[in-house]
N, C-alpha and C positions, 0 to 999 in steps of 0.2 A: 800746566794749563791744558791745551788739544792737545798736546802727547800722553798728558798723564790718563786723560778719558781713552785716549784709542790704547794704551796699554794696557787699561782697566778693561776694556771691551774685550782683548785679545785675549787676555787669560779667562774673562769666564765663557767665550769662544772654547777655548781649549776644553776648559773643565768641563761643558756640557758633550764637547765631542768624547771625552771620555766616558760621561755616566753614557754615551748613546752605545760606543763599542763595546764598552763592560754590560751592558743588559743584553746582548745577542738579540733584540731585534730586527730585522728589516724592516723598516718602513717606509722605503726610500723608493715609490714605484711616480712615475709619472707618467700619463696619456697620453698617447700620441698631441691631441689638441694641447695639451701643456707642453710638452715637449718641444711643439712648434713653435708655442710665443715667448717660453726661455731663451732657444737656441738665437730666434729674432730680435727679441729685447735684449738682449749681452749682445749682442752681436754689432747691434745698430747702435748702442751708445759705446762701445770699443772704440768702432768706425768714427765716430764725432771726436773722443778723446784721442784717440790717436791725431788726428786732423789738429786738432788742438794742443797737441806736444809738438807737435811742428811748427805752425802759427808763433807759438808762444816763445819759441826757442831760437824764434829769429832777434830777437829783440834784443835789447844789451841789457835794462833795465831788470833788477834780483829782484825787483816784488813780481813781475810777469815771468822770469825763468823760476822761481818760486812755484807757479802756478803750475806750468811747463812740469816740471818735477811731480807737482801733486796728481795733473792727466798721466803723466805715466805711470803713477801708483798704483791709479785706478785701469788703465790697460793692462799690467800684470793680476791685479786679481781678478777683473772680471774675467781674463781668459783660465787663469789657476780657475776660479768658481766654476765657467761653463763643464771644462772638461773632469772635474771632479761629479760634476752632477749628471753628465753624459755614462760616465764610465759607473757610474754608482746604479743609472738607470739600468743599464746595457749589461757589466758584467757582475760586481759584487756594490752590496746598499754599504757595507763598511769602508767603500772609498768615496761618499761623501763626508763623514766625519772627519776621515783622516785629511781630506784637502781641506777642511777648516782647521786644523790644526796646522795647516801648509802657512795658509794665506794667516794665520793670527799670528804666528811666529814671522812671518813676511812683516806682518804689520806693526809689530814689538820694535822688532831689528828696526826696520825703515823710519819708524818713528823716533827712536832712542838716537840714531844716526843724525837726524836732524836736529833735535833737542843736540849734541854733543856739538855740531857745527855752528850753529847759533850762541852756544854756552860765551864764548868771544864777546861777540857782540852787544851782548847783553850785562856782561860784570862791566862795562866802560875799563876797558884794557886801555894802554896808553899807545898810541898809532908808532907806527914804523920808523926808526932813526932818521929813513930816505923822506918821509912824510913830514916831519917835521921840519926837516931842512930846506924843503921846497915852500912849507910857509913862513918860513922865516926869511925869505929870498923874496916871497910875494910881498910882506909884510914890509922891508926894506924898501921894495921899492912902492911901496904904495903911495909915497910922499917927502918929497925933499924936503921938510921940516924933521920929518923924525931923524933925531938926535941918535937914538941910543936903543933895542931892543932888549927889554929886561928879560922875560920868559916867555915860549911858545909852548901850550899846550896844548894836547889832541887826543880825545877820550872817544871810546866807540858809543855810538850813540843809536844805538839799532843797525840799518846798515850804513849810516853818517858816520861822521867827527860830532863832536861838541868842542870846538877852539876857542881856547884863551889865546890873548895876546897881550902881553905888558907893553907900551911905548915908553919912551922920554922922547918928550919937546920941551922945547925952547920955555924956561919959565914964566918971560913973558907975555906969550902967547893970550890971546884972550879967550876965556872959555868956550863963547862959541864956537871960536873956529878948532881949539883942541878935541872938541865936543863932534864937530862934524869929520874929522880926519879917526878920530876915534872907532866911528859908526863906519 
């Protein structure tokens, strides 16, 4: 999905930093007036992202430390970007290529890392022995009618469960109220 696009981008990243080192051009000059609104635009949204890796990091909730993770991605390259573009301005134009080849290899690693960590989540693995134990403890005591727990299961469901739960009641219980202890 977005890993496979930011991998795809990172290699032809790569590849054009190559054809740029392999033709020995410089091209790489920036004006002063350019110079100023790069240094100030990287700089001012760093400033915001960083602020934002903080913020987000307070929180306990994985979809906002999620995000938290993605502003710090972007605070490493935007600073990897500034100073490859400084030093390409300033001393040689072959160290802007080469720090695109930094940050796409940055972005390969950091993206495949995520994909690898997520991979869990995503095949519905079956939850932790401790995990199942404790709802089958819930499930016990959810209701003095149940009799008998058949099976508890617990499937990853993104960063959820997905729970089954088998009961036995009482047979003659009437549907309804099976029906509602059930839910």
């Amino acid at each position: 999905s977005f890993a496979s696009v930011m991998a795809t981008l990172g290699l032809q990243i790569i590849l054009e930093s190559v054809r740029s080192l392999a033709s020995d051009e410089d091209e790489f000059s920036l004006t002063k007036e350019q110079e100023q609104w790069v240094v100030e635009i990287m700089l001012s949204v760093t400033l915001v992202k960083l602020v934002l890796v903080v913020y987000c990091r307070s929180f306990t909730n994985e979809i906002v430390k999620a995000y938290a993770q993605d502003h710090f991605f972007d605070v490493i390259t935007n600073l990897i970007g500034l100073v490859a573009a400084l030093l390409a301005n300033y001393v040689e134009g072959w160290i802007d290529p080469v720090g695109a080849i930094i940050l796409a290899l940055y972005t390969i690693r950091t993206w495949s890392m995520t994909v690898l960590e997520n991979v869990n989540s995503l095949v519905g693995r079956s939850a932790a022995p401790e995990y199942l134990q404790k709802l089958t403890y819930l499930c016990w005591n959810h209701h003095k009618a149940i009799r008998h727990i058949d099976t508890v299961r617990a499937y990853t469901f993104g960063s959820h469960y997905f729970v089954e739960v088998d009961i036995v009641l009482p047979s003659e219980m009437p549907l309804q109220e099976a029906h509602d202890i059930g839910n």
